[in-house]
C-alpha positions as a Markdown table, in Angstrom:
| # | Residue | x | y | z |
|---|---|---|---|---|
| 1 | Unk | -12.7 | -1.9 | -20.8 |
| 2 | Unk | -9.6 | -3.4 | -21.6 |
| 3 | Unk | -7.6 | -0.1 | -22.1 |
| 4 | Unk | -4.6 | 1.7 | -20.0 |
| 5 | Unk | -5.2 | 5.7 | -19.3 |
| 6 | Unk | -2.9 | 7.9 | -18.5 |
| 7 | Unk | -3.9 | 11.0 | -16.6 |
| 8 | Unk | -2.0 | 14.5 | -15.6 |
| 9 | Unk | -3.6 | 15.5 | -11.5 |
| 10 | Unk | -2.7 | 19.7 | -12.1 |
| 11 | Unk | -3.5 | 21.0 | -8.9 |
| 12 | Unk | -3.4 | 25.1 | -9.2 |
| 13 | Unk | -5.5 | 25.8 | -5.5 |
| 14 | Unk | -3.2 | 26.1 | -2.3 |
| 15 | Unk | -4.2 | 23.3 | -0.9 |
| 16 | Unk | -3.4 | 19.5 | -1.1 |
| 17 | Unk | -5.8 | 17.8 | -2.4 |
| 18 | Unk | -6.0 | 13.5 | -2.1 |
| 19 | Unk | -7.6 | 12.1 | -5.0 |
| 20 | Unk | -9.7 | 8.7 | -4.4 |
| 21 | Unk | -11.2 | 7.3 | -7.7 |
| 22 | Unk | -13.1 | 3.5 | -6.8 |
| 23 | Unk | -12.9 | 0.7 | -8.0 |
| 24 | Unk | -9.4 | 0.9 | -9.6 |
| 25 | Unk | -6.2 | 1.1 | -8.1 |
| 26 | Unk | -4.1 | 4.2 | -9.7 |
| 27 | Unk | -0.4 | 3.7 | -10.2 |
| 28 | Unk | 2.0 | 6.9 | -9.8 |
| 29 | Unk | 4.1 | 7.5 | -13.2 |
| 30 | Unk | 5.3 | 10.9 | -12.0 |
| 31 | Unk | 5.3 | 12.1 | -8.6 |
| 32 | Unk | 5.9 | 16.4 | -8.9 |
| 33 | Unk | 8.8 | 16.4 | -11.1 |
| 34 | Unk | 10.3 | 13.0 | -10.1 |
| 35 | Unk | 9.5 | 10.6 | -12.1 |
| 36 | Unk | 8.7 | 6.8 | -9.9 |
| 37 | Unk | 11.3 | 4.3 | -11.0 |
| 38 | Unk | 9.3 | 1.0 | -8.9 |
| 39 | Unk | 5.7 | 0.3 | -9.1 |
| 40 | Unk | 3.7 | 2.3 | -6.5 |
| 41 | Unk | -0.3 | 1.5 | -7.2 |
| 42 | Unk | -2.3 | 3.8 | -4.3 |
| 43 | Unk | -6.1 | 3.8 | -3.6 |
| 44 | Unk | -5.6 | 7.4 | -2.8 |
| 45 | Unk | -3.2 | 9.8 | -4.8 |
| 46 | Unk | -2.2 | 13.3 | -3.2 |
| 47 | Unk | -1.6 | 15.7 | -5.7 |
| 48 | Unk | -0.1 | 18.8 | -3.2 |
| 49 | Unk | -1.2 | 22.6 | -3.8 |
| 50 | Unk | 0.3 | 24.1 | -7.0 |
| 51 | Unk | 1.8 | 20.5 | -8.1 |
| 52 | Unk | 1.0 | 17.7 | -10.5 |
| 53 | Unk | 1.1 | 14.5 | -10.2 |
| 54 | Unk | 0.8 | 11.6 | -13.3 |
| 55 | Unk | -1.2 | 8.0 | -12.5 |
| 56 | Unk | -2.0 | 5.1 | -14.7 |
| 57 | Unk | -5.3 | 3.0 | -14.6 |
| 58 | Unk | -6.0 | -0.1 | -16.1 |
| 59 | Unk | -9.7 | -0.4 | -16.9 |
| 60 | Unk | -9.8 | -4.1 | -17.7 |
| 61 | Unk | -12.6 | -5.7 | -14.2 |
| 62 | Unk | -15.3 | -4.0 | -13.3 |
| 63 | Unk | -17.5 | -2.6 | -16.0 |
| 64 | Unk | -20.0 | 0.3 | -15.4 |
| 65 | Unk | -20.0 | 3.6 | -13.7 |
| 66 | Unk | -18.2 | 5.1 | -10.4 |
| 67 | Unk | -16.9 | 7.9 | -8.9 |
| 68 | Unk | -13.6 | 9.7 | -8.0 |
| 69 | Unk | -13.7 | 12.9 | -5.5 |
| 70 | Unk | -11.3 | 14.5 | -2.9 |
| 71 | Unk | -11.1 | 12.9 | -0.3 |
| 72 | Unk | -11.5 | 16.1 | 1.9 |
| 73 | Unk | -15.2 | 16.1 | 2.8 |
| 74 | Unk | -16.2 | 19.6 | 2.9 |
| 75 | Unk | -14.6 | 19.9 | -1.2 |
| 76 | Unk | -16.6 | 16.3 | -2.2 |
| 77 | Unk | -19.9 | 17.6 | -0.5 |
| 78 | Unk | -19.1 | 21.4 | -2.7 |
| 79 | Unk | -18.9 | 19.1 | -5.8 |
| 80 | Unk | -15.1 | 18.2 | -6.2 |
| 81 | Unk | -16.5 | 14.4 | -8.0 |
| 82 | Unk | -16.8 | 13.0 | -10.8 |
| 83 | Unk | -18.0 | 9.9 | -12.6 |
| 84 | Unk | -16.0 | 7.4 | -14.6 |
| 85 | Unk | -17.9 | 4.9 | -17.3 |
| 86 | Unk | -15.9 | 1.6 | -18.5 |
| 87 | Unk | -17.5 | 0.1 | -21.1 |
């Protein structure tokens, strides 16, 4: 709690995949190889097939544990989720 993350999305499949993590809203640092000059804070990121993309999340409400997953059904149901704990 009370910390700022900074995380690199590498997507090596060949297929998009949109990136939903609860709870906190991402913002986009670098979408691809262009960096964001304004503010964009998304509930869902894409990162596209072979790309990358670079958020920020600011864990300072909402202690405890959650989950971000693709938001394609068929790849969250094969196990493409994951937990996050702020503590």
């Amino acid at each position: 709690m009370g910390t700022v993350e900074e995380w690199a999305l590498v997507n090596s499949s060949s297929m998009d995949h949109p990136l939903h993590l609860h709870v906190w809203p991402m913002q986009v640092i670098h979408d691809g190889d262009r960096e964001v000059t304004e503010p964009r804070w998304q509930d869902v990121v894409n990162v596209p097939a072979r790309g990358r993309v670079t958020i920020r999340v600011a864990f300072d409400d909402f202690p405890g544990r959650t989950v971000f997953h693709c938001h394609i059904l068929d790849h969250e149901d094969q196990g493409m989720m994951a937990t996050v704990q702020a503590i």
